[in-house]
Every structure is written in structure tokens, then in C-alpha cells.
C-alpha positions as CSV (number, residue, x, y, z in Angstrom):
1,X,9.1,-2.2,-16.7
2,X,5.7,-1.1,-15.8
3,X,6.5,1.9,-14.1
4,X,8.6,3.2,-17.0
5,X,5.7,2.6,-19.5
6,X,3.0,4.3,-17.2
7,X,5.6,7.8,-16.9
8,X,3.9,9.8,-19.4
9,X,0.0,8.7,-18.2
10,X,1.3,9.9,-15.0
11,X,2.8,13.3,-15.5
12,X,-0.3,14.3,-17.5
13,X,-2.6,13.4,-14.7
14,X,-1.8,15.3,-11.9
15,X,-3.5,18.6,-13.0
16,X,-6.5,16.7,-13.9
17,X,-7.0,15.8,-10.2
18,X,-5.6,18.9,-8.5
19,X,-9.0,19.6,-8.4
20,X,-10.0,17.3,-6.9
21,X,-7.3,17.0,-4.1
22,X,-9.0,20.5,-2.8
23,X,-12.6,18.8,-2.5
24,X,-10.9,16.8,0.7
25,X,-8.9,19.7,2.4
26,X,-10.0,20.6,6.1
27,X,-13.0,23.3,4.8
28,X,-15.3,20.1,4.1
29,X,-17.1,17.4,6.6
30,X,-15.3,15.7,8.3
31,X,-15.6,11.5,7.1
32,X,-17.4,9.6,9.4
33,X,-15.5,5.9,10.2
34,X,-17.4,3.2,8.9
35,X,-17.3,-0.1,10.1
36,X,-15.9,-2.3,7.9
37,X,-17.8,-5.0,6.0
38,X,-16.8,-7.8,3.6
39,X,-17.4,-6.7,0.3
40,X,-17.9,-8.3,-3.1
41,X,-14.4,-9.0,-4.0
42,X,-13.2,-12.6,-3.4
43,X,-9.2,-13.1,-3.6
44,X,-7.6,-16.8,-4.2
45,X,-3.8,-15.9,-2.3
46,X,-1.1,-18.4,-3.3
47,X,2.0,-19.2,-0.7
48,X,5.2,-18.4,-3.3
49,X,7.4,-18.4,-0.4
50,X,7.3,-20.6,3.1
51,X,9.9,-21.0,5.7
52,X,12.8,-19.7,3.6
53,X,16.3,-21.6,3.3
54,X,17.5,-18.6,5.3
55,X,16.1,-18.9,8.7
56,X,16.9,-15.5,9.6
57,X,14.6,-13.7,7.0
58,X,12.2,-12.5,9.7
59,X,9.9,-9.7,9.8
60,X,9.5,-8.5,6.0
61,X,9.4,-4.8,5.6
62,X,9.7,-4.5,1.5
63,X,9.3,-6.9,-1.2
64,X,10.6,-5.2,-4.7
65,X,11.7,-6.7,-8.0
66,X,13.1,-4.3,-10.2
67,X,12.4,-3.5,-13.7
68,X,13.2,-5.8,-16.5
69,X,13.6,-8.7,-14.2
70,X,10.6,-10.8,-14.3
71,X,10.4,-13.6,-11.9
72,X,12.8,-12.0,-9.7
73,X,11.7,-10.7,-6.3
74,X,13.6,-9.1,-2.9
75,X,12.7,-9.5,-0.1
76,X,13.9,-7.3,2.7
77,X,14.0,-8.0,7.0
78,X,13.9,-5.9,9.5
79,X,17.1,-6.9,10.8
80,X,18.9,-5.6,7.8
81,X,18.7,-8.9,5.1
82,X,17.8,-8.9,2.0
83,X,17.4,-11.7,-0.3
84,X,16.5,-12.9,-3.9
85,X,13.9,-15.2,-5.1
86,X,13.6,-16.4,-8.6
87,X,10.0,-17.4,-9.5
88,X,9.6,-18.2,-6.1
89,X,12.9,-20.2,-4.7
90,X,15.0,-18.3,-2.7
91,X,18.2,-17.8,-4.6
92,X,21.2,-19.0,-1.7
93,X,21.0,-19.3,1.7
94,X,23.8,-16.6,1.5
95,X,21.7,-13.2,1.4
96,X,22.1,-10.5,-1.4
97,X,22.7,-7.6,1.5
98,X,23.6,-8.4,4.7
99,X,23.7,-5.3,6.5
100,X,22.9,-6.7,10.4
101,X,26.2,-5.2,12.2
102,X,25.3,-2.1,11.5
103,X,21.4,-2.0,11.7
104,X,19.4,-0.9,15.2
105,X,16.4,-3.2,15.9
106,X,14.5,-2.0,18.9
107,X,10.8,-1.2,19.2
108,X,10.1,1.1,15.7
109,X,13.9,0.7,14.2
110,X,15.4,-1.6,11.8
111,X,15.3,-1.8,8.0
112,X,12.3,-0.2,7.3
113,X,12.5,0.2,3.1
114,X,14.3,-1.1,0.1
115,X,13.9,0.4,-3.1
116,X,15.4,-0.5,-6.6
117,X,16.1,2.3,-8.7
118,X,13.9,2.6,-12.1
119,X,17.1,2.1,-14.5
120,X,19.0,-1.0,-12.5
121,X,18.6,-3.3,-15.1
122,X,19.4,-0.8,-18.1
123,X,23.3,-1.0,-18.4
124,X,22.6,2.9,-20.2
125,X,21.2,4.3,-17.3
126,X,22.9,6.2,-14.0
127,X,20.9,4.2,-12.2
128,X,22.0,0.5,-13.7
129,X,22.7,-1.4,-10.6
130,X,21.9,0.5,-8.2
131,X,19.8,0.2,-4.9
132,X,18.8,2.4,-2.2
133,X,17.7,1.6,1.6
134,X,16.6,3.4,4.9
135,X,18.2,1.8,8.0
136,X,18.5,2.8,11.8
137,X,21.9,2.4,13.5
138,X,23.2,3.4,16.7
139,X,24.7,6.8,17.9
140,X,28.2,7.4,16.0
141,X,30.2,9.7,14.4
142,X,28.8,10.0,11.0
143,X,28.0,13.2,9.2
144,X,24.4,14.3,10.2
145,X,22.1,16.2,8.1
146,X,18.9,16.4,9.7
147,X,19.1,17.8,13.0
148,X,16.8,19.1,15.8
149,X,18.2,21.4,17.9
150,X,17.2,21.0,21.5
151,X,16.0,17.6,21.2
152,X,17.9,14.8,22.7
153,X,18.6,11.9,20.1
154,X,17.9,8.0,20.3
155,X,19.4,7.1,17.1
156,X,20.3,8.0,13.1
157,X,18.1,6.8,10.4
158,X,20.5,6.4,7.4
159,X,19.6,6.7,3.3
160,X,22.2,4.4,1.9
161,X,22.9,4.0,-1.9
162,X,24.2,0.4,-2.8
163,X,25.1,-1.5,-6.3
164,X,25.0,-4.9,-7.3
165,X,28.1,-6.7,-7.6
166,X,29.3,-6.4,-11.9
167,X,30.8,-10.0,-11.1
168,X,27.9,-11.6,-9.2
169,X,24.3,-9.8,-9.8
170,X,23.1,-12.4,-6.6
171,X,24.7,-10.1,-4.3
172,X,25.3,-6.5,-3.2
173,X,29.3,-5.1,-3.9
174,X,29.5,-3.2,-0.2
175,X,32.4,-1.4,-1.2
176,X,30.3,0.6,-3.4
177,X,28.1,2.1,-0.3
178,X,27.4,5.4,-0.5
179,X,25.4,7.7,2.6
180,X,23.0,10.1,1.0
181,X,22.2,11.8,4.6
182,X,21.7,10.6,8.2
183,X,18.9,12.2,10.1
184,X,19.2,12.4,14.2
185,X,16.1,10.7,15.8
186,X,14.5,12.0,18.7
187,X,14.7,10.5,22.0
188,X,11.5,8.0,21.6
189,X,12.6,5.5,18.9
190,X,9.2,5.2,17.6
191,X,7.9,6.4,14.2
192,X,10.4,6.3,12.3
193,X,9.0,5.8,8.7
194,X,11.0,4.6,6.1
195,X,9.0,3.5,3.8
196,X,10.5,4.5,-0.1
197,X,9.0,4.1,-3.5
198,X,9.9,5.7,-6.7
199,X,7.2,7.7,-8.6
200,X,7.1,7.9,-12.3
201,X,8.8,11.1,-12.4
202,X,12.1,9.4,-11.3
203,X,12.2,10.9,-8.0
204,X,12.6,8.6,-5.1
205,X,10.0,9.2,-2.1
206,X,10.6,8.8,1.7
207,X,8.7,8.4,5.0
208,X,9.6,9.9,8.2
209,X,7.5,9.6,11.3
210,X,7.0,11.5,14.1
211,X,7.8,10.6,17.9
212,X,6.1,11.3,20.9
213,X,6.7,14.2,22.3
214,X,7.5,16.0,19.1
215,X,3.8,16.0,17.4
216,X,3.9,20.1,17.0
217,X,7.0,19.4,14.3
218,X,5.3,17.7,12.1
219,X,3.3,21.4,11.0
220,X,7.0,22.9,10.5
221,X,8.9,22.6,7.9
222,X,12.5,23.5,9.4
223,X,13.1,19.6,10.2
224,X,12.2,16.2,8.3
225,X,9.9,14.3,11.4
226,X,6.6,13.8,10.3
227,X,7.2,14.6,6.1
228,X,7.3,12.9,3.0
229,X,10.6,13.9,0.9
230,X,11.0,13.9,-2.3
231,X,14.8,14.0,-3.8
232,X,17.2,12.4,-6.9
233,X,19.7,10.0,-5.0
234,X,21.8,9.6,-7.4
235,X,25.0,11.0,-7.1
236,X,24.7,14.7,-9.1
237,X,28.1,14.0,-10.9
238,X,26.6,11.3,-12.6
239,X,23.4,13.5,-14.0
240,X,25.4,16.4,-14.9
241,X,22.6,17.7,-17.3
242,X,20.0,18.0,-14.8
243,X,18.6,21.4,-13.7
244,X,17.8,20.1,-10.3
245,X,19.9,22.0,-7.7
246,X,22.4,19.9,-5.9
247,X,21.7,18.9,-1.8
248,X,23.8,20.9,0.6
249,X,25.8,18.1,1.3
250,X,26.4,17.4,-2.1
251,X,25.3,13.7,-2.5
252,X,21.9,13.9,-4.0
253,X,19.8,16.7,-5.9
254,X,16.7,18.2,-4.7
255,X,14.0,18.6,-7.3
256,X,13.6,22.4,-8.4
257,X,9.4,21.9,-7.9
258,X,9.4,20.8,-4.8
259,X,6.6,22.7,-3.0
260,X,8.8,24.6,-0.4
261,X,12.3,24.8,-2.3
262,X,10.9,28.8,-2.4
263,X,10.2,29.1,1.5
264,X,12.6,30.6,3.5
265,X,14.2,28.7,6.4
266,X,12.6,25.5,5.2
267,X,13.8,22.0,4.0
268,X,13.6,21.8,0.0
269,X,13.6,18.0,0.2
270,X,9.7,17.9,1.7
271,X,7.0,17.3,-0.4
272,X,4.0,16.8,2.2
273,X,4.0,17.7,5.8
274,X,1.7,16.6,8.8
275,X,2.1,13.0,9.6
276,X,2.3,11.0,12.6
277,X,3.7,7.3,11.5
278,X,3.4,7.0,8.0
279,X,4.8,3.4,8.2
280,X,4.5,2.3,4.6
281,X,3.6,4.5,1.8
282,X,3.7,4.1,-2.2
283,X,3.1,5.8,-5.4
284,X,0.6,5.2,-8.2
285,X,2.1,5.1,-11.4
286,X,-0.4,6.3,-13.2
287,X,-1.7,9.4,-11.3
288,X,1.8,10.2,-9.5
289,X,-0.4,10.5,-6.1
290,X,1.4,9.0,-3.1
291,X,-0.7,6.8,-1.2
292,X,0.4,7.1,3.1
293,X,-1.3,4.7,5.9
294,X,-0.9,6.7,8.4
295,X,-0.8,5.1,12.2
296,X,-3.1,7.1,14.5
297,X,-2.6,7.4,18.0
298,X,-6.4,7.0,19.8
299,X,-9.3,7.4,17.3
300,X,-8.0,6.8,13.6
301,X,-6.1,4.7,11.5
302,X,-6.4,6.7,8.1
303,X,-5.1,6.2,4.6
304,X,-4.1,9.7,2.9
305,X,-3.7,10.4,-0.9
306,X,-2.2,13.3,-1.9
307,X,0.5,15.7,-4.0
308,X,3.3,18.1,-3.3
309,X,2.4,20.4,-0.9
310,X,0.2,18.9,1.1
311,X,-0.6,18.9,4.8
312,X,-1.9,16.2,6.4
313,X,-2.8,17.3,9.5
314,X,-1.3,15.7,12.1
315,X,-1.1,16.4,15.4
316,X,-4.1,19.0,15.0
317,X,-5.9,16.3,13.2
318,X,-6.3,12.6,13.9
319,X,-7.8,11.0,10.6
320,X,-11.1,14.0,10.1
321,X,-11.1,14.5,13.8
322,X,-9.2,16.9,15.9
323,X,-6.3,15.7,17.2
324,X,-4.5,16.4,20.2
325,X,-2.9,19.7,19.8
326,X,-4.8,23.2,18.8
327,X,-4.0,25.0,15.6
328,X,-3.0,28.5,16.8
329,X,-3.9,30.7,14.3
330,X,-3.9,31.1,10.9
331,X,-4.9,27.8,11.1
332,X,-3.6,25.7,8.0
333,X,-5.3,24.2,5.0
334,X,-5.5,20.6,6.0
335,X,-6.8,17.9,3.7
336,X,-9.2,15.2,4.9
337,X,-7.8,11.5,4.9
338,X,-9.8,10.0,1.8
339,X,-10.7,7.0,3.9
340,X,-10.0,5.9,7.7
341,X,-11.4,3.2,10.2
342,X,-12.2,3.1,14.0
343,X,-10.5,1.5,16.8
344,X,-13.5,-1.1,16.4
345,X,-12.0,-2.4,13.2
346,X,-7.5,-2.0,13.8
347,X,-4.8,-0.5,15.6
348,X,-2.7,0.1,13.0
349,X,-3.0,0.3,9.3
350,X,-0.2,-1.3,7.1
351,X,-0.7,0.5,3.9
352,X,-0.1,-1.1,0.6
353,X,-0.6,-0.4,-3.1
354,X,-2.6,0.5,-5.9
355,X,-2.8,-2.7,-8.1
356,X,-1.5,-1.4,-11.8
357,X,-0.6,-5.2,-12.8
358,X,-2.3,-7.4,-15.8
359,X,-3.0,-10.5,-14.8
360,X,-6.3,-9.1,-12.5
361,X,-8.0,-6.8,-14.2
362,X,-11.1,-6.8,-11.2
363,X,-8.0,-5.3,-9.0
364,X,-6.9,-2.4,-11.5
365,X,-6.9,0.8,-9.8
366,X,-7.9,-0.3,-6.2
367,X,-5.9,0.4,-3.6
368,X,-5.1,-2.7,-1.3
369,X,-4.0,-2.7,2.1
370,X,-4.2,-3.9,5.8
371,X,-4.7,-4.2,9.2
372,X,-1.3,-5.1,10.9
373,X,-3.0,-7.0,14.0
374,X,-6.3,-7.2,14.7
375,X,-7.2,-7.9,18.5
376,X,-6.7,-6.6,21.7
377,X,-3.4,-8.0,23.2
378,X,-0.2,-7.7,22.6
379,X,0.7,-5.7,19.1
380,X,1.9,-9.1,16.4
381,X,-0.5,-11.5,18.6
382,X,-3.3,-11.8,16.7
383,X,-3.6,-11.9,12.8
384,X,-4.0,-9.2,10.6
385,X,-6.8,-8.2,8.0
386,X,-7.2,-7.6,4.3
387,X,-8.9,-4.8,2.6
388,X,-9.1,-2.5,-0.5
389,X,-10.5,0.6,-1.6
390,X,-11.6,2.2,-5.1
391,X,-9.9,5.2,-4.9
392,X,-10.8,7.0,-8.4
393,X,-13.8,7.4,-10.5
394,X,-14.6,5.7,-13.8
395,X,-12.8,8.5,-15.2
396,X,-9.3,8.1,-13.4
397,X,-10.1,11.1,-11.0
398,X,-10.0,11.1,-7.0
399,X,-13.2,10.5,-5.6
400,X,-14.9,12.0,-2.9
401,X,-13.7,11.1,0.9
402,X,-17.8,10.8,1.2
403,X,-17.8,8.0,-1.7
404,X,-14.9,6.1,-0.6
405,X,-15.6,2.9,1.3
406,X,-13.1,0.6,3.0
407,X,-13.9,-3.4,2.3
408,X,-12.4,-6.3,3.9
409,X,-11.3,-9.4,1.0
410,X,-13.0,-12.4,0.8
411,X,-11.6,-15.4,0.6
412,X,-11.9,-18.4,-1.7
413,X,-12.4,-21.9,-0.7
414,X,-8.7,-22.8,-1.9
415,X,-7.4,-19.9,0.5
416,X,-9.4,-20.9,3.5
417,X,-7.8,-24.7,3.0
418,X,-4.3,-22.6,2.9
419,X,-4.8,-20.4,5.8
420,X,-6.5,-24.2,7.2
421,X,-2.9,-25.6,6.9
422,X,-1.0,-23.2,9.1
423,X,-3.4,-22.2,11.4
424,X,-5.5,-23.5,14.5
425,X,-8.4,-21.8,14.5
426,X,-8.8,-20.6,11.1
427,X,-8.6,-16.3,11.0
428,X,-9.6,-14.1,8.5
429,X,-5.6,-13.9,7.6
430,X,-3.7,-16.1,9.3
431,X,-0.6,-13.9,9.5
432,X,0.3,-10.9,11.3
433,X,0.9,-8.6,8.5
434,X,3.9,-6.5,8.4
435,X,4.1,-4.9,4.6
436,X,3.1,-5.2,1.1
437,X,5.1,-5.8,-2.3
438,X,5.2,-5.7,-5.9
439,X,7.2,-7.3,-8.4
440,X,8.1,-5.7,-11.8
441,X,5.0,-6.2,-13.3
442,X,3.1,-4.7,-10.6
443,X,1.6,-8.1,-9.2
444,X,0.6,-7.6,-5.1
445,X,2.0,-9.3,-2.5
446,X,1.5,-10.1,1.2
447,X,4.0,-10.2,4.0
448,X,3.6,-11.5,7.4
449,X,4.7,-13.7,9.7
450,X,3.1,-17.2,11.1
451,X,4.6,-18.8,14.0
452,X,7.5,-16.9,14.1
453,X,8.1,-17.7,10.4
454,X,8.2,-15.3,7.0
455,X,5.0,-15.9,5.2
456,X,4.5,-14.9,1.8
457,X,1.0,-14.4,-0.3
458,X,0.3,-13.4,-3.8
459,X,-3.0,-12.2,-4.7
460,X,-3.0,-14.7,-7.5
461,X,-6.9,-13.8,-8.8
462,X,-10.1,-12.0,-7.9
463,X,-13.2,-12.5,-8.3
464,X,-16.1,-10.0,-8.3
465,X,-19.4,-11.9,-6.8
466,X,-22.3,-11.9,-8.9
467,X,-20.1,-10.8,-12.1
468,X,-21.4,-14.1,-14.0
469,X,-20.5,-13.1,-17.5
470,X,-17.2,-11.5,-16.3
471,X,-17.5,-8.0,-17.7
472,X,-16.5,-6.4,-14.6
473,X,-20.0,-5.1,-14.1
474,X,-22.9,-6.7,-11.8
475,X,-25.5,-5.9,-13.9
476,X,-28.8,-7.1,-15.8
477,X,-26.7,-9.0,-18.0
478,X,-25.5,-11.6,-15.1
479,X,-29.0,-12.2,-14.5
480,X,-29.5,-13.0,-17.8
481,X,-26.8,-15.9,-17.1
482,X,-28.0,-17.4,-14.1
483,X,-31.7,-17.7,-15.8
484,X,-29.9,-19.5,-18.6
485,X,-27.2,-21.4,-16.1
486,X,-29.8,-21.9,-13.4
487,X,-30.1,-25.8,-12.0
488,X,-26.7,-26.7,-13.7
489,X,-24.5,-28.9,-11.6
490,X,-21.0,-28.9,-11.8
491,X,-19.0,-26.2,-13.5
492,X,-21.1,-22.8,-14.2
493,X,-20.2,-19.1,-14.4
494,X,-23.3,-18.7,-12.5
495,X,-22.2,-20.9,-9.8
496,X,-21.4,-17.4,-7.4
497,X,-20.9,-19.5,-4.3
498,X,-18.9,-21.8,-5.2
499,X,-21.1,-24.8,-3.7
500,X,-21.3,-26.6,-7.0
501,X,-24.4,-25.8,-8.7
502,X,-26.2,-22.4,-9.8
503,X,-29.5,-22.0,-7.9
504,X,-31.4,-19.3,-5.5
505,X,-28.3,-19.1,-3.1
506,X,-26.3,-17.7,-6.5
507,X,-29.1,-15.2,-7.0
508,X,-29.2,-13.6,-3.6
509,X,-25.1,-13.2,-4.6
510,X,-26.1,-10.7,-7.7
511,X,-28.8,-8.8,-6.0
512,X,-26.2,-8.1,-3.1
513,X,-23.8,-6.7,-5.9
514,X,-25.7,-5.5,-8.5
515,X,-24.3,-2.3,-9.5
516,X,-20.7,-2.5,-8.4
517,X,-18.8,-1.3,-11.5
518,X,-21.2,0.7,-12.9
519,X,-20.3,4.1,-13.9
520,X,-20.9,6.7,-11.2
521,X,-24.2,8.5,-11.4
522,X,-25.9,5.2,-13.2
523,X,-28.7,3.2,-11.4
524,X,-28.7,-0.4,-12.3
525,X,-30.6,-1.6,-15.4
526,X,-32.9,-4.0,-13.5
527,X,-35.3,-3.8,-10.8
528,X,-33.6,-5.8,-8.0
529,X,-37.0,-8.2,-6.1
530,X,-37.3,-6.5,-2.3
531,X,-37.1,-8.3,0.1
532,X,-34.2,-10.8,-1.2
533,X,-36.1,-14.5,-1.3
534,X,-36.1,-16.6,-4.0
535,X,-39.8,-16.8,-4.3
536,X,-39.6,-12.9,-5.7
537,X,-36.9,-13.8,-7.7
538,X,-39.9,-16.4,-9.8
539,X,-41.9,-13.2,-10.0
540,X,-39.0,-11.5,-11.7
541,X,-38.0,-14.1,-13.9
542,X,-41.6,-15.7,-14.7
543,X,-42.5,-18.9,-15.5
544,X,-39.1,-20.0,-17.0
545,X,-38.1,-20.4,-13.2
546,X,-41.3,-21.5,-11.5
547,X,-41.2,-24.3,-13.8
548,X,-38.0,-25.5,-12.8
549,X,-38.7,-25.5,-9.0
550,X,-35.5,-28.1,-8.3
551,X,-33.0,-26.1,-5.9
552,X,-34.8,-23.0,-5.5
553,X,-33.7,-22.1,-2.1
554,X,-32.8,-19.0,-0.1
């Protein structure tokens, strides 16, 4: 539903910020890593979904709902189940795919994504029904696509095209499987991608990662490892009106602008090259750019934004920096990752989405995501982290890789008494976090595991600290409201910190924030006291304050 009503906002966008994607190719400075610091945005998460009925939902790698269905959510394991929930129950213990005899879990395999196609709820459309996942299996004798000539192969990774039963809409009708194309893995069965999202153009987008030991073929465009593709799954009979050639193998079409459909001896199905692990990835709906966290191997973890065409980098960039091969030349226009983090801070991003829902209007247009396991042991031993970005400008145009700051979420009180339930000692995020979601109206969602169990948070509100009047700006005007709110116990839009009354403590809030949300360029309209105490805060405010001494505290 949403992504059908964004389309034409979408389409028109992308010159707009073609621009723009230039300012962060390879010819600029490189971004320096910042540390990251908690930043003004304080999320209340809700738990929809505990401990399934289905035991064996483990290890969440996609949570979709498609359009038209509101309520209804899938969620999909890495061992190759998926299942429904309805407004948060999960629908029968008996799952709506079951796909485990065939699917490969070991190390980097597994079912990686799920994706619903744009029309499955529109009895009209080619697409009504129909569902579309990328699974690895072991070596057989299927047809294979995507091969690599001289490389000796671990597994397949599979694009599968599945419909839901006419008779029973809980379930998946397996006899209506068809294999869009099979791609031969390289020996290392790491990186494999997987991630798939549909644009607003239709098209259906795919990760593919690239193993150790074959970094170099992610620059080359003569094999799939280390790309993004771009095609139209459906079967061509069905679109017979489309001016979209049809794939070699006849099961799919390629779209006619895809950036190297001209180039000789290359794959038409790319869209972006140079990537190492590009684990999960998505696409805004509004712009159309497609949003890659992209694993590093020593220095980075980095998330990329970008169109068709572009390369990325890898292996002769890690993140800004060079990576561990040398461009022989002519050495390639790269683009610059538009943010990326330190080993200080992660070990390996989980990239999310750009929040294009309507129930959080603090969230719209930033880009959340996560860290998959913060610490130093074992990968999936230690909890995860939270963290967003604002991506574009107040006039819906990529920013500057130099203005673009990675923040980790606060939490609210309520959430730290969630997290207190299921977890001795309280983290951060109390889950190892494995992927995001979003339903059908573009609400976010959070998947982990706790204790060996599926764990499942919504981002149910946000709050921006120090945004008192709730305009979405920290500005004069809050001020304005914790003078008037000031020594109110109980209840107060001034009450920042949540501690139950609106005093000094609440005004250290704004003057920490003052001027997130402003338009780029502006200053703030008020002269924030230096240093931060309380007792310049009287100066500001005059005598109203001094004569109402009661709770003035730093």
C-alpha cells in the first residue's frame, strides 16, 4: 500500500539527486569514522512477538507484510520457515513455507530474504499471490546460471518464485515453485547476500556478496559476487506488453535501463558493483535510492546509498579507506560510503530501513539500522546496537558524506523495564540483532534473538529530546514552554527527562538539542547560556525564574 502510493514521488526524484550522488564518488575526502554518541532521539520499542508457538522460528532474516494486508506480518528463519502473524499472534504452529529439506545452513548460508511482490494482494495484477525468496542449498543437478569459471563451488544460491495457496491464503501452494536462476558459490560459503526488496519502479532488487579469496570480482562485471541486481521476476509470459528484454534463460526479464545492459561481455541483471557482504539492503520509496550495509573486513563497517551504476569500491576501498587490493589503472570512479563506523563502535553492520510510515513522524526519512553484535567474543555473544541516520536535506536531497552523522537510539524508561525483563545485566539492546522489517504501512521492526529465542521489537514512538511543543524542531519556542511549564509536577511537555517534574535538569535537555530540525544553513533563534548550568539559564530567562528558585538544579 505504501509503496504503491509513493511510485510516482519516486521516479521523479532520482534526477534531482544524481547530483548529488557525484558529490560522494572517490575524487572527494575521504569520511573520517566517528565515534558514535547517543543522540537526541528516544524510541519506546514494544515486544509484538515473544517465544513463538513454533519453536523452530530461529534466527529471523526478513520480516515483510505485503500490500493491502494490514496487521499481517512474515516472518522468515534462516533455516527456511516462514510464518504469519496477524496483529501480532502467530497464525498456526503449522508454518506458511516450510522449505528446510532443501535449504543449506552453515556459517553465511540459509534463507537470507523474503520478499512479497507489490501486486499479491490485487487479484488484477501478475503479481497476485505471488512471493519470491533467496535460499542456499547443497550441490545438485539443477540448471545454473551464474557461473565462475575456474573457481571451485561450495554451494547454489537459488531465486525461487512461490504463490499462496487460492484455497488456504495461510500457506504457500509448493506446487506452484518456480526457479528464476541458481548462481554457483565459490568455495568459502561466506557472503552470500540475499537480501531483496522491491523498489517503486516494480523491479525486484538482490544482494550478492563476495567470498574470500574472490575480492578482485567484485570490480567485474562478467559474474554476479559482490553486485546488486536488478530484474522483473515474473514470468515474461505473463507481462507480455513489456519492452523489457527477456533473461537468457527465459524465466524473468531484465530491465532495458539497467546500467550495463549496453556493455559488452557483461551481466545485464547488475545495477551496482563493488561490494563485499552487503548482508541486508533496502529501497527508499520515495527517492528509489537503495540503501546497502555493507560488512567490512578490518577497518569499516559502512552504510552505502546509491543508484544504477554505481561502484562501491570494494576490495580497493574498505568504507573511505583503501582496501586491500590496488586499483590498476584507469582506476574507477568509486563513490564514498555516505556514513561508516570504526572497529571501536561494531563488527558488523545489519542495515535496515528508511522509515516512510505515519504513525512517527520524528522517524520520517531517517534511515535506521544496527550493529549485529557488539563486543569482543564470539560473533551472536553479546547484544547488538541501535542507530539511525538523516540521510537527506530538508529538501529531500542526499546530503553530504561530511554532514551525515551516525547516532545510537535512546531508550525510554518503559523499554529499559522491557529489555529489564529478559535480560541480566541490562544492555543497550538486549538482543543480538539479526535483520530489520516492515509491514505494509512501512512501520520498523526489530529482529534478534535472546537466549536462543526469536525476539521481536517495534519501534512503537519517538521522541525528540528538548522538542517540548512537538513541532519537530528544538528551537526558541520549546524554551518558551519550559519557562511557562517550569516547577510543574506530574504530567508536562516540558518534563524532557521523564523524572516527573519540569525543572533545570529539563533545560540542560534543550540546550543539548537546540537546533536539531532546523533547516540546513539556519542558526538557532536563541542564544543558548555557555557553559550549561542552571544559574545562566536565570540570566536568560530573568526574574520570572529567579523568583521561582524551587528545583533549579543542574
Amino acid at each position: 500500500m505504501i509503496r504503491a502510493s509513493l511510485t510516482r514521488i519516486a521516479l521523479g526524484q532520482l534526477s534531482i539527486l544524481s547530483a548529488v550522488l557525484l558529490a560522494i564518488s572517490c575524487g572527494l575526502v575521504a569520511a573520517q569514522a566517528q565515534s558514535i554518541q547517543l543522540g537526541n532521539l528516544e524510541a519506546t520499542l514494544t515486544r509484538p512477538v515473544y517465544n513463538a508457538v513454533s519453536t523452530n522460528l530461529r534466527f529471523p532474516t526478513a520480516l515483510n507484510g505485503p500490500n493491502g494486508n494490514s496487521g499481517d506480518f512474515f516472518v522468515t528463519g534462516l533455516q527456511g520457515r516462514i510464518h504469519k502473524f496477524v496483529n501480532g499472534v502467530e497464525q498456526s504452529a503449522t508454518p506458511f513455507l516450510n522449505f528446510t529439506s532443501e535449504v543449506l545452513v552453515n556459517g553465511g548460508t540459509g534463507m537470507l530474504g523474503t520478499a512479497f511482490h507489490p501486486g499479491y494482494s490485487n487479484p488484477t495484477d501478475p503479481g497476485y499471490r505471488k512471493l519470491y525468496t533467496y535460499h542456499s542449498t547443497a550441490l545438485n543437478n539443477g540448471p545454473i546460471i551464474f557461473s565462475i569459471p575456474g573457481e571451485s563451488i561450495s554451494h547454489y544460491n537459488v531465486l525461487t518464485e512461490w504463490q499462496a495457496s487460492a484455497a488456504n491464503p495461510n500457506v504457500i501452494d509448493v506446487s506452484t515453485r518456480r526457479e528464476l536462476y541458481r548462481e554457483a558459490h565459490p568455495f568459502n560459503n561466506e557472503h552470500n547476500g540475499g537480501a531483496l526488496d522491491f523498489g517503486a519502479d516494480g523491479y525486484l532488487y538482490i544482494t550478492t556478496g563476495t567470498p574470500p579469496g574472490t575480492e578482485v570480482l567484485a570490480q567485474t562485471t562478467d559474474n554476479i559476487l559482490g553486485k546488486v541486481l536488478r530484474i522483473d521476476p515474473l514470468a515474461p509470459a505473463v507481462t507480455p506488453s513489456s519492452l523489457d528484454p527477456v533473461s537468457t534463460n527465459g524465466q524473468y526479464r531484465v530491465p532495458a535501463a539497467n546500467p550495463f545492459v549496453a556493455t559488452p561481455s557483461a551481466i545485464d541483471e547488475i545495477y551496482a558493483v563493488g561490494l563485499r557482504n552487503p548482508y541486508r539492503m533496502s529501497v527508499d520509496p520515495v527517492s528509489g535510492l537503495v540503501f546497502a550495509g555493507d560488512v567490512g573486513q578490518v577497518m569499516r563497517e559502512e552504510v552505502s546509498v546509491f543508484s544504477a551504476g554505481a561502484n562501491l569500491g570494494w576490495p580497493y576501498r574498505e568504507g573511505s579507506l583503501d582496501g586491500p587490493v590496488e586499483p590498476d589503472p584507469p582506476i574507477p570512479v568509486m563513490m564514498n560510503p555516505i556514513a561508516e563506523y570504526g572497529r571501536t563502535d561494531g563488527r558488523s553492520i545489519t542495515g535496515g530501513f528508511v522509515y516512510r510510515g505515519t504513525s512517527i513522524p520524528e522517524l520520517v526519512g531517517k534511515y535506521v539500522f544496527g550493529e549485529f553484535s557488539f563486543g569482543t567474543g564470539p560473533f551472536g555473544s553479546s547484544p547488538g546496537r541501535l542507530f539511525w541516520l538523516d540521510p537527506y536535506n530538508d529538501q529531500g536531497n542526499l546530503r553530504d558524506p561530511a554532514d551525515v552523522e551516525i547516532f545510537e537510539f535512546r531508550f525510554s524508561a518503559s523499554t529499559q523495564v522491557l529489555f529489564d525483563q529478559f535480560s541480566t545485566p541490562k544492555p543497550a539492546l538486549d538482543i543480538t540483532l539479526y535483520s530489520f522489517g516492515v509491514d505494509d504501512a512501512g512501520e520498523i521492526y526489530i529482529m534478534g534473538e535472546e537466549a536462543n529465542k526469536l525476539t521481536i521489537y517495534k519501534i512503537q514512538s519517538v521522541l525528540i529530546r528538548g522538542d517540548f511543543d512537538n513541532d519537530l524542531d528544538v528551537d526558541s519556542d520549546d524554551l518558551v514552554e519550559w519557562k511557562n511549564d517550569y516547577g510543574v509536577d506530574g504530567d508536562s511537555d516540558a518534563d524532557g527527562d521523564g523524572d516527573g517534574d519540569s525543572d533545570g535538569r529539563d533545560f540542560l535537555i534543550w540546550q543539548q538539542n537546540v537546533g536539531f530540525g532546523l533547516e540546513e544553513g539556519l542558526v538557532a533563534t536563541v542564544a543558548v547560556p555557555e557553559p550549561a548550568t542552571c544559574l545562566l539559564a536565570c540570566a536568560v530567562l530573568g526574574s520570572f525564574i529567579c523568583n521561582r528558585p524551587r528545583r533549579l538544579v543542574a
